[in-house]
Biotite code that builds the C-alpha atoms (Angstrom):
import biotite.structure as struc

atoms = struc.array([
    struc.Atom([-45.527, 4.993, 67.308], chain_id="A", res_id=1, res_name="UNK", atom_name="CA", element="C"),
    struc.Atom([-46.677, 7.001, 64.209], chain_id="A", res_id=2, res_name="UNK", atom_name="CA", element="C"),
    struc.Atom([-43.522, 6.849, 62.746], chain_id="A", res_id=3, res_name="UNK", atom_name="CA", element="C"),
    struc.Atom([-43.258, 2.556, 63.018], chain_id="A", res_id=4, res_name="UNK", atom_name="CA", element="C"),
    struc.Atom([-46.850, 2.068, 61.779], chain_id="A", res_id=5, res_name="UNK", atom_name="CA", element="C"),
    struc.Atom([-46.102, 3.938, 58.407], chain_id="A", res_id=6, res_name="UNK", atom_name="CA", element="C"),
    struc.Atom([-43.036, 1.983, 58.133], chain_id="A", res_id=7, res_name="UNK", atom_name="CA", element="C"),
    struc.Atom([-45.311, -1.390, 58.761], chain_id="A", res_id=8, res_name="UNK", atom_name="CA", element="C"),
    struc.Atom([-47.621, 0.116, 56.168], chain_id="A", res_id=9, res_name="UNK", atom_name="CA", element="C"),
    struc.Atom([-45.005, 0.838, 53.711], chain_id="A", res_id=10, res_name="UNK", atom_name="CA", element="C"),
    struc.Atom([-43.204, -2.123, 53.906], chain_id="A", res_id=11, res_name="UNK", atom_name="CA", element="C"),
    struc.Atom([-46.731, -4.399, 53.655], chain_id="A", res_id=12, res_name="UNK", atom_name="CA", element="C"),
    struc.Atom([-47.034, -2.360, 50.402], chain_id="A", res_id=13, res_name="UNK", atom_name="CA", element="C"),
    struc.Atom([-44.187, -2.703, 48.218], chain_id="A", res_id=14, res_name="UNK", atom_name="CA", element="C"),
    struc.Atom([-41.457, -5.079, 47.159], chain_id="A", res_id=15, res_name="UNK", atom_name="CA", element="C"),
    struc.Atom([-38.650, -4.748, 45.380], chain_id="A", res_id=16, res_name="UNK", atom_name="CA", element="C"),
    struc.Atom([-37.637, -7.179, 43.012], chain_id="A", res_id=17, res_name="UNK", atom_name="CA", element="C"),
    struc.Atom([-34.652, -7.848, 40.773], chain_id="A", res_id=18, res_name="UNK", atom_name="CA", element="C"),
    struc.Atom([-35.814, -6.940, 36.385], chain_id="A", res_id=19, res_name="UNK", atom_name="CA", element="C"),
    struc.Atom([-34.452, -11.063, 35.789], chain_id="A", res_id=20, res_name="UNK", atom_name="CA", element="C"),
    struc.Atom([-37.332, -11.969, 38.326], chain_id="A", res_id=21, res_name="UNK", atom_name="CA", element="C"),
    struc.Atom([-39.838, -11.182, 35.339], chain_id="A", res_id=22, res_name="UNK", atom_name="CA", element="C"),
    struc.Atom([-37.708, -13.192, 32.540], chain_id="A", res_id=23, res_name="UNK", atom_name="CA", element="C"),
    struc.Atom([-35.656, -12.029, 29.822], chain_id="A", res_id=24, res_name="UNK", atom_name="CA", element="C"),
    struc.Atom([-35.862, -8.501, 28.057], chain_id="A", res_id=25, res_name="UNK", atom_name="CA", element="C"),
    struc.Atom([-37.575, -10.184, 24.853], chain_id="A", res_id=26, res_name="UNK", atom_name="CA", element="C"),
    struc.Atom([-40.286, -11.031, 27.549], chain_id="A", res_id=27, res_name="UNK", atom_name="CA", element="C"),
    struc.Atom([-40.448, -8.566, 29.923], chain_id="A", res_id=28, res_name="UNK", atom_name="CA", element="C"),
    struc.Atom([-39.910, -5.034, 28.248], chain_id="A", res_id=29, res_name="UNK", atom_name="CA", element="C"),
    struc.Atom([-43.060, -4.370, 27.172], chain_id="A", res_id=30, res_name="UNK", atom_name="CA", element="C"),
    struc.Atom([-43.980, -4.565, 31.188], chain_id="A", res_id=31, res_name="UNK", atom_name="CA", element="C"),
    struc.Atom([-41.563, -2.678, 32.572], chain_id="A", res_id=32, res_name="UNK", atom_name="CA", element="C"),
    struc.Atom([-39.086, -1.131, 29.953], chain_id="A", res_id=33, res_name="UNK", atom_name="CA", element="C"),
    struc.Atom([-35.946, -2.194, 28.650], chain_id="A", res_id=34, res_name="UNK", atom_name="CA", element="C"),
    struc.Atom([-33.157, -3.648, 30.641], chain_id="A", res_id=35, res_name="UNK", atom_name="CA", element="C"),
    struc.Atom([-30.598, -0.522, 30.883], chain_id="A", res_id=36, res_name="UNK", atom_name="CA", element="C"),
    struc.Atom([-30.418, 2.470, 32.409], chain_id="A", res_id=37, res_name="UNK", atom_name="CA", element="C"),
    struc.Atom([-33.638, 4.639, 31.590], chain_id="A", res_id=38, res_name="UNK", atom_name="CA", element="C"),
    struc.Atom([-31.973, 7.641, 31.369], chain_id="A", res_id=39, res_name="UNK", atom_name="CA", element="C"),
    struc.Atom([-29.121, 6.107, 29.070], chain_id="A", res_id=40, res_name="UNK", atom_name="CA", element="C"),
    struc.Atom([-29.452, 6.147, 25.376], chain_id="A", res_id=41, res_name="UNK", atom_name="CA", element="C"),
    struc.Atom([-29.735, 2.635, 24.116], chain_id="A", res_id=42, res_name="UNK", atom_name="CA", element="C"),
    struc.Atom([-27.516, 3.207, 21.157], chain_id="A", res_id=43, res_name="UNK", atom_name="CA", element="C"),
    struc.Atom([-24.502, 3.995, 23.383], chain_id="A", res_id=44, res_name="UNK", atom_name="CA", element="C"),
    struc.Atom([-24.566, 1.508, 25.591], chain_id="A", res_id=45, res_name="UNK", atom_name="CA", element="C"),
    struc.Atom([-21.903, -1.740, 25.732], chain_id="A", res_id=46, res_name="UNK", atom_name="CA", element="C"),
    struc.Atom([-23.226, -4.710, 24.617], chain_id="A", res_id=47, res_name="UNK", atom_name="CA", element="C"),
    struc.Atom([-22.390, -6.857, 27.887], chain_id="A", res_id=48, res_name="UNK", atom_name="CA", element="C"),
    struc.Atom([-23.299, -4.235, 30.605], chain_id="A", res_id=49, res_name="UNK", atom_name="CA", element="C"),
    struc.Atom([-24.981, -5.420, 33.592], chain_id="A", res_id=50, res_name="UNK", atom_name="CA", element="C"),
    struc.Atom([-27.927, -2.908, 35.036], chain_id="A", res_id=51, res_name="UNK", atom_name="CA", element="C"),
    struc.Atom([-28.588, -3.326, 38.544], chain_id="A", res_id=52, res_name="UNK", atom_name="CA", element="C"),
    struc.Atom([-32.397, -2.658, 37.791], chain_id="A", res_id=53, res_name="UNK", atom_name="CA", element="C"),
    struc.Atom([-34.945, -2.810, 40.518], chain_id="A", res_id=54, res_name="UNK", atom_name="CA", element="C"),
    struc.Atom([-38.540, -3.639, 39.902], chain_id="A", res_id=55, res_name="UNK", atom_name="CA", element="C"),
    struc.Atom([-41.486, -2.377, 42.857], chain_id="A", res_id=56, res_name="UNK", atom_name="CA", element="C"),
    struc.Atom([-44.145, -4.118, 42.771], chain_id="A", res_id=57, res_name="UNK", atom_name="CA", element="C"),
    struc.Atom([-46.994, -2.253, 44.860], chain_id="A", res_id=58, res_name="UNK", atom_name="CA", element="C"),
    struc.Atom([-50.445, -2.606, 46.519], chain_id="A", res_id=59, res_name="UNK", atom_name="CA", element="C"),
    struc.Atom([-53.229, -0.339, 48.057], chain_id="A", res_id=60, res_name="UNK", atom_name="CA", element="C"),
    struc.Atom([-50.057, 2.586, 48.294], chain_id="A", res_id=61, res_name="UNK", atom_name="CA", element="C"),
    struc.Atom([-50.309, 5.379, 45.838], chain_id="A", res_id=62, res_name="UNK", atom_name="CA", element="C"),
    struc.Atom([-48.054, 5.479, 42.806], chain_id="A", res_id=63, res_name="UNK", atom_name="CA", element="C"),
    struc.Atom([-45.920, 9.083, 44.277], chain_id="A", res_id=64, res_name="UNK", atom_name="CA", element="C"),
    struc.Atom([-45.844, 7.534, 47.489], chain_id="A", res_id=65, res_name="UNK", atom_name="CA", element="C"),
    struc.Atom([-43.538, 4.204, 45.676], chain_id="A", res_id=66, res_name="UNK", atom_name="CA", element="C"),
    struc.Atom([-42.042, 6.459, 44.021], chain_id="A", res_id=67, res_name="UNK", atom_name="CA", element="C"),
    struc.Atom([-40.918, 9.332, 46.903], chain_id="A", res_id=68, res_name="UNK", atom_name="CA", element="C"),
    struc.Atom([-39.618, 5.366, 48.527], chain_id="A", res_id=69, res_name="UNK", atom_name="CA", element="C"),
    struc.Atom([-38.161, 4.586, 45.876], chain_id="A", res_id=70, res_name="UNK", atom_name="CA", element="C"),
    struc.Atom([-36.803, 7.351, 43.835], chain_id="A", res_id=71, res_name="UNK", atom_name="CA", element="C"),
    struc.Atom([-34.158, 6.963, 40.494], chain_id="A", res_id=72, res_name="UNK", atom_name="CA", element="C"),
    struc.Atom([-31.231, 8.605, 40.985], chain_id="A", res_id=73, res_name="UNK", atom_name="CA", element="C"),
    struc.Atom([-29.161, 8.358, 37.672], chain_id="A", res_id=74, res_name="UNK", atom_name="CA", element="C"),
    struc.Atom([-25.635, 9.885, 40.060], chain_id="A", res_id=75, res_name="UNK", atom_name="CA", element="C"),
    struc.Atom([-26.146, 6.659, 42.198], chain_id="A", res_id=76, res_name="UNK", atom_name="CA", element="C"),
    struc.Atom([-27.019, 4.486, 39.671], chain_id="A", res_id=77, res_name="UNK", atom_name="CA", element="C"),
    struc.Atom([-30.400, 3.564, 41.147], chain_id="A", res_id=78, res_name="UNK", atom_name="CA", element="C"),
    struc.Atom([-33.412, 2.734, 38.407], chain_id="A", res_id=79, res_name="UNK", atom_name="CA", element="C"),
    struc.Atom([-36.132, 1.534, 39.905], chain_id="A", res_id=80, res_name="UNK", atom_name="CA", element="C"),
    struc.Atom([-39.457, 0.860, 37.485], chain_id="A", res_id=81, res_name="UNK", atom_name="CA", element="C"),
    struc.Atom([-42.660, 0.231, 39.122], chain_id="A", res_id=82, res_name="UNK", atom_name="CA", element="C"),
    struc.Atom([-45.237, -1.782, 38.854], chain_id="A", res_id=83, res_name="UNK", atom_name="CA", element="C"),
    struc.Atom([-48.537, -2.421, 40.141], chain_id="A", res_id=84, res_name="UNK", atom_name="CA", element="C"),
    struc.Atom([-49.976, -5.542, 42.305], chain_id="A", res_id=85, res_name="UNK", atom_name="CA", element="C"),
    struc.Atom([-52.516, -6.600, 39.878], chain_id="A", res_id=86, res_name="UNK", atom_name="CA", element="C"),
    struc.Atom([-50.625, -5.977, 36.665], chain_id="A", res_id=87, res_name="UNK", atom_name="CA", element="C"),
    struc.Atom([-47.435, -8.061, 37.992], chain_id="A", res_id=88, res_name="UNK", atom_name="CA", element="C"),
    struc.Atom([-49.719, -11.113, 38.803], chain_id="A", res_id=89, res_name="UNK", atom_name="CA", element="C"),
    struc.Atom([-51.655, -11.053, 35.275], chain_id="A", res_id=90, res_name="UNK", atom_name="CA", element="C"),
    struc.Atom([-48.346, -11.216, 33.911], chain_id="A", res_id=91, res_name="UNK", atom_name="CA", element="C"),
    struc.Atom([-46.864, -14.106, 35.434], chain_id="A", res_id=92, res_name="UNK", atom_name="CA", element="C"),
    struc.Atom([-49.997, -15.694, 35.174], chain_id="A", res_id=93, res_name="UNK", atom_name="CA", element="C"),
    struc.Atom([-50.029, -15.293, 31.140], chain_id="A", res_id=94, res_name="UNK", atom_name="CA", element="C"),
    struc.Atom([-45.999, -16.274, 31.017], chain_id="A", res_id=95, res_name="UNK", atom_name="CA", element="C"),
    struc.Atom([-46.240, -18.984, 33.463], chain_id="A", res_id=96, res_name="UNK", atom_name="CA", element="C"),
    struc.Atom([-45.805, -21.557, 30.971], chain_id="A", res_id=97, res_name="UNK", atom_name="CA", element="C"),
    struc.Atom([-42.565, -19.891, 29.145], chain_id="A", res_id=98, res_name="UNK", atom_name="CA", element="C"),
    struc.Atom([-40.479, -19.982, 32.469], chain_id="A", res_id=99, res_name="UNK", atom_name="CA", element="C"),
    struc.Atom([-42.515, -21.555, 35.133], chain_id="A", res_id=100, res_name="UNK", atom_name="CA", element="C"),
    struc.Atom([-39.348, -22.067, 37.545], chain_id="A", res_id=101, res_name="UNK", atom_name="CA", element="C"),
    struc.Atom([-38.448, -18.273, 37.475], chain_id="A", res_id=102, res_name="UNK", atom_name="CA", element="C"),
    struc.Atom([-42.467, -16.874, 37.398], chain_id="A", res_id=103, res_name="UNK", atom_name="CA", element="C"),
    struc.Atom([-43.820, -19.315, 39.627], chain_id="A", res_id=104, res_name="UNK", atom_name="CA", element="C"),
    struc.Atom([-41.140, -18.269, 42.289], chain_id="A", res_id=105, res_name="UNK", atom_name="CA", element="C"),
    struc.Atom([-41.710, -14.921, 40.850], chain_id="A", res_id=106, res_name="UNK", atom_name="CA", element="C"),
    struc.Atom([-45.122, -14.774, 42.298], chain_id="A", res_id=107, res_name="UNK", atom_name="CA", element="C"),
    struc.Atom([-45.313, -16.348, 45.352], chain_id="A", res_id=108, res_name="UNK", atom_name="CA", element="C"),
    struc.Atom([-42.953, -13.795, 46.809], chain_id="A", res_id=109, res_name="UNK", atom_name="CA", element="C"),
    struc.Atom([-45.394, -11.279, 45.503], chain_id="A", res_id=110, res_name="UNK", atom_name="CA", element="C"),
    struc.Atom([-48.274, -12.772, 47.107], chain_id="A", res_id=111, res_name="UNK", atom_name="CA", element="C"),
    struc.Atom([-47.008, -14.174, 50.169], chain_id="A", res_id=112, res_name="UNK", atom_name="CA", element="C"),
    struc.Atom([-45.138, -10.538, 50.688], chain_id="A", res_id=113, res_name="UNK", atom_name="CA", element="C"),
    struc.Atom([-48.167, -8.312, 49.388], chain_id="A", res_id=114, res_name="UNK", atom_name="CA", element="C"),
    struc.Atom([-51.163, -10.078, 50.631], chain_id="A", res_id=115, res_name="UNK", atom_name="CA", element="C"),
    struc.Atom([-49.606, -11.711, 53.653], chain_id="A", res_id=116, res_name="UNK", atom_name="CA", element="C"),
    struc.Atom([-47.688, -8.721, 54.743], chain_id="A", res_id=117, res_name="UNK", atom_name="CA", element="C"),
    struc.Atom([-44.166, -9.692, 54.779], chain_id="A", res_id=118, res_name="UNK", atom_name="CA", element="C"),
    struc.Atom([-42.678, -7.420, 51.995], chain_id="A", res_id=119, res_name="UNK", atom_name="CA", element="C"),
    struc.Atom([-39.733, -5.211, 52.853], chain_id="A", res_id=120, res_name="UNK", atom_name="CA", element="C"),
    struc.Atom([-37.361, -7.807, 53.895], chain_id="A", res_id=121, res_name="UNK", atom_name="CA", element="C"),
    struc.Atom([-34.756, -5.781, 52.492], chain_id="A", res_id=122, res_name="UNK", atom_name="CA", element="C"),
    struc.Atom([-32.698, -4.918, 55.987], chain_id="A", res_id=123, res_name="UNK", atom_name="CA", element="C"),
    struc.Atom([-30.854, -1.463, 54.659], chain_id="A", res_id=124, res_name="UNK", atom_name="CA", element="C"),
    struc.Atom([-34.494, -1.128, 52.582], chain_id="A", res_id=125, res_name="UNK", atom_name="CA", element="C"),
    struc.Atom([-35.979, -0.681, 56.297], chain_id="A", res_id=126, res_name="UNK", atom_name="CA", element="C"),
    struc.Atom([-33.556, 1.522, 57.568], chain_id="A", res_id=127, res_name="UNK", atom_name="CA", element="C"),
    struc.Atom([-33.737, 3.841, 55.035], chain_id="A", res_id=128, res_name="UNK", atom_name="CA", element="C"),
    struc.Atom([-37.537, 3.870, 54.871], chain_id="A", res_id=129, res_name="UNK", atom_name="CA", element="C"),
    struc.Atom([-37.523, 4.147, 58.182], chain_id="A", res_id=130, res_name="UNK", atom_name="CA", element="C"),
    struc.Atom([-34.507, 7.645, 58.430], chain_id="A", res_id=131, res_name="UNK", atom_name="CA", element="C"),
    struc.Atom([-37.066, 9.357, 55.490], chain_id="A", res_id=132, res_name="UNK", atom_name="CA", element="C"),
    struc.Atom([-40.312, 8.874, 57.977], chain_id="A", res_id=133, res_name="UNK", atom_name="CA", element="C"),
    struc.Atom([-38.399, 10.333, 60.821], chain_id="A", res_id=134, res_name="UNK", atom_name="CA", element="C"),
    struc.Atom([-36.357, 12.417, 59.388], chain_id="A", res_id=135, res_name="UNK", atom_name="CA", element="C"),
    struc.Atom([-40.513, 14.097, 58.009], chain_id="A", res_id=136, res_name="UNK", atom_name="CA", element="C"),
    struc.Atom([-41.969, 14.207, 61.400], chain_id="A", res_id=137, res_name="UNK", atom_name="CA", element="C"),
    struc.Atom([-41.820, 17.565, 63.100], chain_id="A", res_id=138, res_name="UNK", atom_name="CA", element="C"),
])
């Protein structure tokens, strides 16, 4: 019972989100970092890669505890850049008008997921959330 309420907890408290969600690099860098790998030297890179970056948007969970979730693993090619509830939504709010398709949609899913409680709708998201709070329980 432990182990599925931290896993409700968890999942109320983050979402993951593709970069694109927050509009184009020219827009968005400044927020939450260029979009290549982070451990990659930008000089070296080809100029029509494709990064599968992830973007977590959390609330009311601590910073280590996102990232321990959600961890970069430059073998697997996982980059994850986080970002905090209130910080997302004052962005979207000031860039609204620039792409208001893209941000509007942008942040409903954070509030409906965040405040409402439906984030984590990620299915293998669960499951491995869920395998790291088992696997810590004695």
């Amino acid at each position: 019972m432990k182990c599925l309420l931290a896993i409700y907890m968890i999942c109320a408290n983050a979402l993951v989100l593709d970069y694109s969600d927050f509009g184009p690099q020219a827009m968005a860098y400044e927020l939450i970092g260029f979009q290549w790998w982070q451990w990659e030297n930008p000089c070296c890179s080809e100029p029509d890669s494709i990064y599968n970056i992830k973007v977590v948007v959390y609330k009311d969970i601590a910073l280590n505890e996102v990232k321990a979730l959600f961890p970069v693993n430059p073998e697997q090619q996982q980059d994850y850049r986080y970002l905090e509830y209130s910080k997302a939504v004052s962005y979207l709010n000031q860039h609204i008008d620039e792409m208001p398709s893209l941000l509007k949609e942008t942040k409903r899913k954070i509030v409906e997921s965040l405040i409402q409680g439906t984030a984590c709708t990620n299915v293998s998201k669960k499951t491995e959330v869920r395998s790291r709070l088992v696997s810590t329980e004695p």
